[in-house]
C-alpha positions, 0 to 999 in steps of 0.5 A, spaced: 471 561 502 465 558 499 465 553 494 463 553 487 458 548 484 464 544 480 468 544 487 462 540 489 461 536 484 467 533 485 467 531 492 465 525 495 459 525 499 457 518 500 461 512 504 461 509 496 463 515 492 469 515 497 471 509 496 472 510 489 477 516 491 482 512 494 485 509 487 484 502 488 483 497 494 489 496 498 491 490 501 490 489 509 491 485 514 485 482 515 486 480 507 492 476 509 489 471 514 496 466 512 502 469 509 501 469 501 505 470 495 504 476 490 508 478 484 509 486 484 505 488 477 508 495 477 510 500 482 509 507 484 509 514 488 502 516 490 501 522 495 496 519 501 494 523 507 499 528 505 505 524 504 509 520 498 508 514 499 511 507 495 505 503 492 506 496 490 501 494 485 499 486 485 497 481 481 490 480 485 489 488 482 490 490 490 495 495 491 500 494 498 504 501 501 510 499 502 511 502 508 519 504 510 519 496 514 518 493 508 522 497 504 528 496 508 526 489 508 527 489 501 534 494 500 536 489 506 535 483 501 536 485 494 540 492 495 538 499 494 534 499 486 530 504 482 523 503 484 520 501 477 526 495 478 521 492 483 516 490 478 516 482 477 517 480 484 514 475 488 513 477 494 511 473 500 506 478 505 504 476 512 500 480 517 504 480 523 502 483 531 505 491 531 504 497 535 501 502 530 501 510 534 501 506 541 496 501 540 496 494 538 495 492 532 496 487 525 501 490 521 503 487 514 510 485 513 514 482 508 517 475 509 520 473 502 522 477 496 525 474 490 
């Protein structure tokens, strides 16, 4: 099926127009050299490589994906809620050794949610 010239304008072609698609900057380990304290801002589900995903918008403009450790984390401490009830907490983020598909790796994992 050949692409049209509209559909080829709307995919990125180079490293910096990707960038742009991803909707923000996500936080990563290497952004978190020591355990910080952000405040959740908003929110949201985003569809990312095929599949939902909870994002926490932060008060530094980055986004965190609140991945099913950190979510759990969250209902162990302050029980299950609508997600937009998130917004306005202070969480407490550290970049911790895991394993991430069989290898080794820093992870983000939340340590304080208030």
């Amino acid at each position: 099926m050949k692409k049209s010239m509209a559909d080829a304008a709307t995919v990125p072609r180079t490293l910096k127009e990707f960038i742009g698609t991803a909707g923000g900057k996500f936080l990563k380990a290497a952004d978190v050299p020591e355990p910080k304290t952000y405040v959740i801002k908003a929110v949201s589900t985003q569809q990312l490589k095929d599949k939902l995903k909870v994002v926490a918008e932060l008060d530094t403009g980055e986004k965190l994906v609140l991945n099913a450790t950190n979510l759990a984390y969250i209902v162990d401490r302050l029980g299950d809620m609508p997600l937009e009830k998130l917004a306005g907490r202070r969480i407490t983020v550290a970049a911790v050794p895991t394993n991430f598909q069989g290898r080794s790796t820093l992870g983000l994992r939340l340590m304080k949610v208030e």
